[in-house]
N, C-alpha and C positions, 0 to 999 in steps of 0.2 A: 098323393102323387107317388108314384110307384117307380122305383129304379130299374132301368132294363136289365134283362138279368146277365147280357155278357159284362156290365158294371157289377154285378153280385158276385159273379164269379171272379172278377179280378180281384176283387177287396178278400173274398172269404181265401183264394191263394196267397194272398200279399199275407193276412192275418195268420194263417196257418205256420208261415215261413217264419215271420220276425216272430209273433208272437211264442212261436216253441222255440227260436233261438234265444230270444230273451228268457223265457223258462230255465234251459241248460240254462246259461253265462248268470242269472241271479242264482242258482241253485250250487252252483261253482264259488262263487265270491262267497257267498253265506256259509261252506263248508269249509272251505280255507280260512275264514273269520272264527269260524267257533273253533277251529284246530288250533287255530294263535291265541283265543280266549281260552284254553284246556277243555275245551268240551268236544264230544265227538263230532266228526264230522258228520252223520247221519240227523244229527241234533236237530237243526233248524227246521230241516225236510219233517220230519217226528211230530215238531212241533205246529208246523199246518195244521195236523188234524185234530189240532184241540177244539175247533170248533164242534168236532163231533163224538172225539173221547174226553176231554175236559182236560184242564191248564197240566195234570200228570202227562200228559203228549211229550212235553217240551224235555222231561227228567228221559225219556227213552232213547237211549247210546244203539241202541241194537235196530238193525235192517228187519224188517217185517211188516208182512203181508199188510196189515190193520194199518200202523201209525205211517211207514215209509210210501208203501204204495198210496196212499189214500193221502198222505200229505202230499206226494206229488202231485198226485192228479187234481185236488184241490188246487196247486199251484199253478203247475199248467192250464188249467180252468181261467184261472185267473189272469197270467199274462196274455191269453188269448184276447180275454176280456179288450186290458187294455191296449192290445196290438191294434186290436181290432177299431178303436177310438182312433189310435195314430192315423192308422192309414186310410182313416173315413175323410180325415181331417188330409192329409198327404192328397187324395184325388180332388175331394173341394176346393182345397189350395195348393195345388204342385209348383208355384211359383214360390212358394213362403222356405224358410231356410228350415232345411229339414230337424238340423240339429237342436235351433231353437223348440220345435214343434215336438220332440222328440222329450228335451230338459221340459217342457210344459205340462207333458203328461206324463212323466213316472213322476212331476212333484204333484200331479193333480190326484195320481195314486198314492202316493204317500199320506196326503190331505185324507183322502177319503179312507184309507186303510187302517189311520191312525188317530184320526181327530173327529172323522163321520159316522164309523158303522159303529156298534157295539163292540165289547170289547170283545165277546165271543166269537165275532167274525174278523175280527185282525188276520194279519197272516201267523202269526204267533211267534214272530221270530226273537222278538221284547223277549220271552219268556229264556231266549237261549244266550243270545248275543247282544253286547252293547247297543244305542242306539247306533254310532257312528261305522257301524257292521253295517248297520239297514240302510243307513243313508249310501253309504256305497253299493250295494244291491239296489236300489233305485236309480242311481249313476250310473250301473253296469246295465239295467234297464235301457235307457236313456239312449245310453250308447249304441247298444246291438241296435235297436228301435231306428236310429240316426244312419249306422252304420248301411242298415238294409234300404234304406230310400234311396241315400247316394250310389250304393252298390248297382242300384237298377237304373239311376239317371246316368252314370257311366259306363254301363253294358249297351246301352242305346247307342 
C-alpha cells in the first residue's frame, strides 16, 4: 500500500524542518558541553566522522573541510533520520501528546546510537563529552522535535 504523495510531501516538509532544527539545537548543546568539559567547541561535530576517519576524529579542535563538514552532515543525516520517524508517527497519531512521542524517539535514538549499532557507527560524541552531555543532546533532540508539532497545532 502506497501513500498519496501530497501525504509524502507533507512528512518529507515536516522532516526537513524539525529534523534540521534538531540538527542545529543538538549541535549547539554538544558545543557549549565540550566548552564546559575544556574541549573545543568544534569537538563533538569532529568527532561524528569517526565513523569514516577513525576514533582520532574525536582529538580534532580545528574546523575543516574532512572532520567538521563531514561530521555535520553525517549528523544532519541523521536527525533527518530521526525527524523523519517522529513525524511519521505525529500524522499516524496527531491525537497522541506530542511531547511524549517526541521523549520516545530521541530515547529510542539514543538506544539505537549507543546500545544497537556498532560502535563505529555511534555518533561519536562518547569520544569528546561526558555521557550526561549526550543525554542532554538527545533532550534538546526531544524538545525541538516536540516544540515543532505544537508550533504547527497552534498556527492552525
Amino acid at each position: 500500500m502506497s501513500m498519496p504523495s501530497h501525504i509524502l510531501r507533507l512528512l518529507a516538509g515536516r522532516t526537513l524542518r524539525s529534523g534540521s532544527a534538531a540538527a542545529i539545537a543538538t549541535t549547539v548543546v554538544l558545543a557549549l558541553r565540550a566548552r564546559a568539559e575544556g574541549q573545543a567547541l568544534v569537538q563533538p561535530v569532529n568527532a561524528t566522522s569517526h565513523w569514516f576517519l577513525g576514533e582520532a576524529a574525536g582529538r580534532s579542535r580545528a574546523v575543516d573541510l574532512k572532520h567538521t563538514l563531514g561530521g555535520y552532515a553525517t549528523h544532519h543525516a541523521a536527525s533527518l533520520l530521526w525527524a523523519g520517524v517522529y513525524e511519521a508517527l505525529r500524522l499516524w497519531r496527531p491525537q497522541r501528546n506530542p511531547l511524549g512521542d517526541a521523549a520516545a524517539v530521541s530515547a529510542l535514538a539514543a538506544v539505537v546510537d549507543y546500545a544497537v549499532v556498532p560502535k563505529r557507527l555511534t555518533p561519536g560524541w562518547e569520544l569528546v563529552v561526558r555521557p550526561r552531555s549526550i543525554a542532554l543532546a538527545y533532550a534538546a533532540m526531544g524538545l525541538v522535535l516536540a516544540t515543532a508539532a505544537v508550533g504547527r497545532r497552534s498556527a492552525r
